[in-house]
Structure formats: C-alpha cells, structure tokens
C-alpha positions as CSV (number, residue, x, y, z in Angstrom):
1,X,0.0,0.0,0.0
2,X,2.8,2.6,0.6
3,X,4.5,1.9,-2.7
4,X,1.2,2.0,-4.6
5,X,0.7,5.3,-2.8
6,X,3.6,6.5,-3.9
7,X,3.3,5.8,-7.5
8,X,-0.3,7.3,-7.5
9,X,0.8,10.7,-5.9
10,X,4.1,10.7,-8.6
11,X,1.3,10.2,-11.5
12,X,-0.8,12.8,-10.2
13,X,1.6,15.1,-10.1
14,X,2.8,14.3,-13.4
15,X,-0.8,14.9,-14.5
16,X,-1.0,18.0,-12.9
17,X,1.8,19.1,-14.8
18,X,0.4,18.1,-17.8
19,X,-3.0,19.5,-17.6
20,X,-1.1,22.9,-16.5
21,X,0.9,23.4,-19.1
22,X,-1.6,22.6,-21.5
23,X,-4.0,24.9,-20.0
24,X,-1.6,27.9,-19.9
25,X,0.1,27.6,-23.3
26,X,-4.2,27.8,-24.3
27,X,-4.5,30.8,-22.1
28,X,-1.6,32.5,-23.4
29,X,-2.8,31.7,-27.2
30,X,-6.5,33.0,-26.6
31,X,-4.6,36.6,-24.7
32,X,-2.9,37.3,-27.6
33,X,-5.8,36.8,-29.9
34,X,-7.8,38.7,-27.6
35,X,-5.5,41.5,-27.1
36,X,-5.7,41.0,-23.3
37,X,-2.2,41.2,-21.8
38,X,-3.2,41.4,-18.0
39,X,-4.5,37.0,-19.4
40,X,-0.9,36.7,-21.1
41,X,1.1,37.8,-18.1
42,X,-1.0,35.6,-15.4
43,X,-0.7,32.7,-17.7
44,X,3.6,33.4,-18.1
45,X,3.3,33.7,-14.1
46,X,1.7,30.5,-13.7
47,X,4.6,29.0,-16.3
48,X,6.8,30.1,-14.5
49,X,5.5,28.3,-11.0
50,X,4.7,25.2,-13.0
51,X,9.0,25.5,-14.3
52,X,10.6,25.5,-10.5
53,X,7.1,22.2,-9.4
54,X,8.7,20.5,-12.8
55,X,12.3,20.8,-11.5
56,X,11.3,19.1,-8.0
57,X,9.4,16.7,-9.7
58,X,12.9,16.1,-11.5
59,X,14.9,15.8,-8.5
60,X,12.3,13.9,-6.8
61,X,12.0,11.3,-9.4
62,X,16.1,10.9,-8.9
63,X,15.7,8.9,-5.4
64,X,16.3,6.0,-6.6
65,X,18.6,4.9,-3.4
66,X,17.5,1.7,-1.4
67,X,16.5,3.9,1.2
68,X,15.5,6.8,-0.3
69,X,11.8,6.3,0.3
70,X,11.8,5.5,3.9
71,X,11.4,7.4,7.2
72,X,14.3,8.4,9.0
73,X,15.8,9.1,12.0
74,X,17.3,12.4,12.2
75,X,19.7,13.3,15.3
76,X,21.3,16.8,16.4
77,X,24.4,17.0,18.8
78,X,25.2,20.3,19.9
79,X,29.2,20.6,19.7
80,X,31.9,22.3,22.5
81,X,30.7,25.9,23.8
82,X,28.1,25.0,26.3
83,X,24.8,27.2,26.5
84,X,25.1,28.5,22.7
85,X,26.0,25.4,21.3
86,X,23.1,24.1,22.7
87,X,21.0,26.8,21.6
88,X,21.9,26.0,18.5
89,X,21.0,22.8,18.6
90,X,17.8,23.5,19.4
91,X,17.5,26.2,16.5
92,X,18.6,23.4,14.2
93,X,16.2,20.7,15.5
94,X,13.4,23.3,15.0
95,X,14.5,23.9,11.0
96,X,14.0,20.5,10.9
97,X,10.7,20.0,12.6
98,X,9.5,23.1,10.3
99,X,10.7,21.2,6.9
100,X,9.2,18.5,8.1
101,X,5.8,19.9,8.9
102,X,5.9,22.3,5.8
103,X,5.9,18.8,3.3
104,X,2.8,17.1,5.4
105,X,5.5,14.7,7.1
106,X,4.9,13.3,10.8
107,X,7.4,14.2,13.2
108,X,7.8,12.1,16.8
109,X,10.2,13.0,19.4
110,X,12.2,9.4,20.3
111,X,15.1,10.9,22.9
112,X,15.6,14.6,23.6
113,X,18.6,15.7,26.0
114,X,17.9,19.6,27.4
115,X,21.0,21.8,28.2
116,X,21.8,23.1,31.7
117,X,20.8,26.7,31.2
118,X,18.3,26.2,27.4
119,X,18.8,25.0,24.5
120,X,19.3,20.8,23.6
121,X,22.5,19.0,24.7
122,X,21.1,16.3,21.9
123,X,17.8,15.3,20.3
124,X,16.6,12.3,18.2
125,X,13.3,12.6,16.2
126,X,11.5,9.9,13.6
127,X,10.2,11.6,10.2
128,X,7.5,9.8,8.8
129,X,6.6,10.7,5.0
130,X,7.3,12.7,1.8
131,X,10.8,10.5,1.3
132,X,12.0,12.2,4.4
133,X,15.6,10.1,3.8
134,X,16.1,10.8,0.3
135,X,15.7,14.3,1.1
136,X,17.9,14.4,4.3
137,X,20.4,12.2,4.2
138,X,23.0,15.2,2.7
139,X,21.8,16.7,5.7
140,X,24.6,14.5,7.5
141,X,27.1,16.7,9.0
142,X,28.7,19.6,10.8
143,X,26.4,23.0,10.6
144,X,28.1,26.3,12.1
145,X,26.5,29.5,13.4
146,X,28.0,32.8,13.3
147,X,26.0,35.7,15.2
148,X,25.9,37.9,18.3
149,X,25.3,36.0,21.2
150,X,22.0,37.0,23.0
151,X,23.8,35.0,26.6
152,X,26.9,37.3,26.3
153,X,26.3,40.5,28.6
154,X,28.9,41.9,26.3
155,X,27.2,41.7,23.1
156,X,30.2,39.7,20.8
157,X,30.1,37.7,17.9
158,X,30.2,33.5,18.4
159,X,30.8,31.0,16.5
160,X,28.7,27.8,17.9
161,X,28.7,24.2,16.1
162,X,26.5,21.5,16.2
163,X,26.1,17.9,14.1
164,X,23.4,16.5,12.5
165,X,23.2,12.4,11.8
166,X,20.5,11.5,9.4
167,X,19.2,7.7,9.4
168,X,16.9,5.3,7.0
169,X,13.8,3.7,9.2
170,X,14.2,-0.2,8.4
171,X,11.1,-2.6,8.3
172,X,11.1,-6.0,9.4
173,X,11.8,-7.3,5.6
174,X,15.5,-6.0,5.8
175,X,17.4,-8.5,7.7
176,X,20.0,-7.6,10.6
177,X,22.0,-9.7,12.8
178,X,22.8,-8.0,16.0
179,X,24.4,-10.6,18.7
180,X,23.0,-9.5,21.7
181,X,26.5,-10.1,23.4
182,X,28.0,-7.0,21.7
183,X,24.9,-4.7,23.2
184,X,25.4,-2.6,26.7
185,X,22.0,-2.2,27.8
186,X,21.7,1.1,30.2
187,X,18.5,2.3,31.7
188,X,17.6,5.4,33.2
189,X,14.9,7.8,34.7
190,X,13.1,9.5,31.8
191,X,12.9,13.5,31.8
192,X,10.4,15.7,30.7
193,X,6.7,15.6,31.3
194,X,5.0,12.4,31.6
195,X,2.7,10.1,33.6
196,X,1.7,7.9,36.2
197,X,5.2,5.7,35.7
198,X,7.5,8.7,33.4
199,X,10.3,10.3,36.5
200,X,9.2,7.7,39.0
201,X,10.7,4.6,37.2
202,X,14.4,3.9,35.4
203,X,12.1,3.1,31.9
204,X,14.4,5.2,29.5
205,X,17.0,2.9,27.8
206,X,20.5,3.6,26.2
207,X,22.0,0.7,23.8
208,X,26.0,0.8,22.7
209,X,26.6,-1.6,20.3
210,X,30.1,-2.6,21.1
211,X,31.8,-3.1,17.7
212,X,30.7,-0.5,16.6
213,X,30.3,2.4,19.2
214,X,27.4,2.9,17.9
215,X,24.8,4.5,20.7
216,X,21.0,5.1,20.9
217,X,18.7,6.3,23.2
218,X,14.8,6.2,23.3
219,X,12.6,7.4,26.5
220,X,9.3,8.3,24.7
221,X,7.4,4.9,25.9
222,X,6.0,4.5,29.1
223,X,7.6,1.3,29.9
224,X,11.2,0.1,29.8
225,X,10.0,-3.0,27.3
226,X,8.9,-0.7,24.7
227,X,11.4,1.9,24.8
228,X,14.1,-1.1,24.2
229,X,12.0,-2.5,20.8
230,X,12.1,1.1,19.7
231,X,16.2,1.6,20.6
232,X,16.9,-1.7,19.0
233,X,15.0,-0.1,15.8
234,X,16.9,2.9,15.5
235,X,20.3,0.8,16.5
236,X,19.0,-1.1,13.3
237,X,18.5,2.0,11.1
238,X,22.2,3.1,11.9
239,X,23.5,-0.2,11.0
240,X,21.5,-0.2,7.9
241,X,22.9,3.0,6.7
242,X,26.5,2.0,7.6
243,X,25.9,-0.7,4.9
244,X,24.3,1.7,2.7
245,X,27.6,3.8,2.8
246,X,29.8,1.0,2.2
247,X,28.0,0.5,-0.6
248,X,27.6,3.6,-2.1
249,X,30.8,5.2,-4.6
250,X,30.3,8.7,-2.3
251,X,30.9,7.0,1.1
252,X,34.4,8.6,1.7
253,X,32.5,11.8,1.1
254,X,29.9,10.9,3.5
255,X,32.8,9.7,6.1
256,X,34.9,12.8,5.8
257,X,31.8,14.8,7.1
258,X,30.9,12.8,10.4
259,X,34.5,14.5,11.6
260,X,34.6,16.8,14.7
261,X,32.1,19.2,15.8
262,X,34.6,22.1,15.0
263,X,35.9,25.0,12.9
264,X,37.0,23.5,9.2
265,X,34.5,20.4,9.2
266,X,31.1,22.1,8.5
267,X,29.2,21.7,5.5
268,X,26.9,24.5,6.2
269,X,27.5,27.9,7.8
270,X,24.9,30.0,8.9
271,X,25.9,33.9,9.9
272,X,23.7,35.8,11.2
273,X,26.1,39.2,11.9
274,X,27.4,41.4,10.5
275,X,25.3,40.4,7.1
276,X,22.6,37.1,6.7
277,X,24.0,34.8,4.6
278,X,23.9,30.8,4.8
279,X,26.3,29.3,2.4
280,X,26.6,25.1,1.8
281,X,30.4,24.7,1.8
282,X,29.7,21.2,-0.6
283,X,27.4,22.8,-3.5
284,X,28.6,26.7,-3.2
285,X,24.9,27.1,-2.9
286,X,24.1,30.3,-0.8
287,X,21.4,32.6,0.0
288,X,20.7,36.1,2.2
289,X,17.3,34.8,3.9
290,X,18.7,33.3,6.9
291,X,15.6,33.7,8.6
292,X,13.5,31.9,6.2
293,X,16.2,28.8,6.4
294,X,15.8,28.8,9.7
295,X,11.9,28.6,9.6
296,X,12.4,25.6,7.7
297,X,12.5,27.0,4.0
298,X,15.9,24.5,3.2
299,X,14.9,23.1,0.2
300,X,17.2,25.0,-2.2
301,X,19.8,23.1,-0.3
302,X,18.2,19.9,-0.3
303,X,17.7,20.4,-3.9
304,X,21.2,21.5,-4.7
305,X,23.0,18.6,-2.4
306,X,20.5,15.9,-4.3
307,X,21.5,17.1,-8.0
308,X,25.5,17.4,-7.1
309,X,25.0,13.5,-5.5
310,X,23.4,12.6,-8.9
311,X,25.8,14.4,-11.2
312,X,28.7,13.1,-9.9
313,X,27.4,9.6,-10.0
314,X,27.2,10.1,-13.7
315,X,30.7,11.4,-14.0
C-alpha cells in the first residue's frame, strides 16, 4: 500500500503538470488573440511556477537509493561551547521540525537531552513521510553559526557548532544480525513531562553496540519494554545506513563529514552578523534569507546537495 501510494501521488503530479501546461500555453494563445495582456502575463506567471514544481518533480523522481523512500531518524548534537552550542541545537532541531511539517510529514520526538541553562544537549526525532531520507540524508554533518550572542552581557560575535546524523527507518523485511552479546544495555529515569510511571521509574534505555560504538537512546514509551524494541529499531537503522555507505561510490565523502564538531569540518554555515547569509560549503549554494532557512525553508539546499550526488554519480 505505501508503494502503490507513492506511484499514484508521482502520477498525479505528473498529471497535474500536464493539464497545467496545456491549460496555460491555451490561455496565453486566446490573450494574444484577444489582445488582453493582464490574461498573457497571469498565464507566463503560472509557467513560470509550473517550471521550478517541474524541476522538483525532477529531483524527486532521482531517489532511486535503497533507502531513499523511507522514514528516518534524524539526530542533532550540539558541539563544545556549552549554552550556545546548545542553543543551536535547538534552532537546528526546530529547522528540521519546520521542513518536516511544511511537506505534510509526521514528526515524533524518540530521545531529547535539554542543556543546563536552554537550548538541547542532543535530540533524536523519527520523520515519517514525503521520502524524508532521500531528502535528508546530505543533511549528515557539521552545521556552524556565526551571530551575536544574546547570553553574552557583552554583546560579541560567536561561532557555535553542532552535528546532525540523518538515518533510514528499516522494516522488518531488511534483515539484521545483532548478537545481543555486543549490546550494553543502560537504563535510566526518563525526563520531561509524563505520567503515572515517566520520572518515577528507570524506563528510559540507552543501547551501545560494542563493535561498533554505535549509541542510541529512546525514552518516549512509558515502559522500559517498549522503549528497548524502539532503541533496537533505530540501533538497526544506523546499522542499515553503515551498509548503505559502504555500498555507495560517495561514502568517503559521507565519512569525511561525520569528523569533529569544529571549525574546518562544516558543511553549512549559517551567519547571522554582521550580514545574513547561509552558504553550503559542498554545492557553493548560498542565500541572504537566513531567517526563512531557519523557519524551515531548506529546500534549495536539499535540492542542490541531491543534483551534485546525482551528477557526480554520472561522472
């Protein structure tokens, strides 16, 4: 049922293209028999729009990966510099939620980790919909701030850092061996609000997966049980895309990104002062509307990341 969905909403939308262009070129045909150029110049407008929903379409029909049409897992660490970094974590985490929301995707919060003072130490959340991997998984790396800080009583500029690690959801027809004698299980008290068992019982649960250092976290469930099924799910996921990178000709790319959370490593910069600018250090894409970015409007990135993957599969 989800890949028939799929196909139905990519054949609509191709439809929808269609029937647009066909109706404007019409338009623009009877305008200029008629005289009318206010008709014309709606009709070119509505060209134009159809132009950029045909060149998403394009990039969109381009996720062919293994992965590309599944939910993901999508986790922010905030990097050294305590209260700021952590700030901007948060501010990143919220970009995210916003994309998320602004293409009819489900979001969940799985583990969330609050700094001292504000701000996120560290956050996990699930995406559910719109090929939420395929779109985020260039979203893998180090992302840098520049701006004044508003927790500095003197008013200077900081630079903050903080990582993002972006992860397919697997389904039970991908098969993964995990021995349990390479898991450390750790529980804990669960924070945040909750119920008649959340903060009065250790029902959160941390999993390392020995070989591999891999570590996940989930403390949305009620009981200890559940939260384990869902942390061996995204331990899963991040096993799954370690194969998925083996396999695939850009993983030394991919590799070179997951470095520290430091100066020289990002792949995105985002300044704030003295001008707006955000700039992808992989594409050379760039734009002045910060704010829109951070509200979620990161699509000319996705966009730009996506065709650069594509292009250089074909060279």
């Amino acid at each position: 049922m989800k890949e028939r969905t799929h196909l139905d909403n990519a054949l609509r939308d191709f439809r929808e293209l269609e029937n647009g262009l066909n109706e404007n070129i019409e338009m623009i045909k009877m305008a200029e028999a008629e005289g009318d150029k206010a008709l014309a110049e709606e009709a070119e407008n509505a060209l134009l729009a159809l132009k950029d929903t045909a060149r998403r379409r394009e990039l969109e029909s381009l996720l062919s990966g293994e992965a590309d049409h599944n939910d993901c897992y999508l986790e922010v660490n905030a990097g050294a510099g305590g209260t700021e970094a952590q700030d901007w974590a948060q501010m990143l985490m919220r970009m995210y939620v916003r994309w998320a929301e602004r293409h009819g995707c489900k979001v969940e919060m799985i583990d969330e980790s609050p700094g001292e003072e504000a701000g996120l130490k560290s956050a996990t959340v699930e995406i559910k919909g719109g090929d939420a991997y395929g779109w985020l998984k260039t979203e893998s790396g180090v992302h840098r701030l520049v701006r004044i800080s508003p927790y500095d009583s003197n008013a200077r500029r900081h630079t903050s850092f903080a990582s993002v690690a972006v992860s397919p959801v697997v389904d039970e027809t991908i098969p993964i061996e995990i021995l349990d004698k390479d898991l450390k299980v750790d529980t804990y008290r669960a924070s945040g609000a909750g119920g008649q068992h959340v903060n009065k019982t250790d029902s959160a649960v941390r999993i390392t997966h020995m070989p591999t250092g891999i570590v996940v976290a989930c403390q949305q469930e009620r009981s200890q049980h559940k939260n384990r099924a869902k942390a061996m799910t995204m331990l899963k996921a991040k096993m799954y895309e370690r194969e998925l990178e083996k396999r695939e000709a850009a993983a030394a790319v991919i590799e070179a990104q997951k470095t520290e959370i430091a100066w020289g490593h990002q792949i995105r910069s985002y300044v704030l002062q003295p001008y707006q600018m955000v700039k992808d250090a992989r594409t050379g894409e760039e734009t002045s509307q910060a704010a829109k970015v951070l509200d979620g409007d990161i699509d000319l990135f996705l966009q730009a990341s996506l065709a650069s993957r594509i292009k250089g599969r074909e060279e």
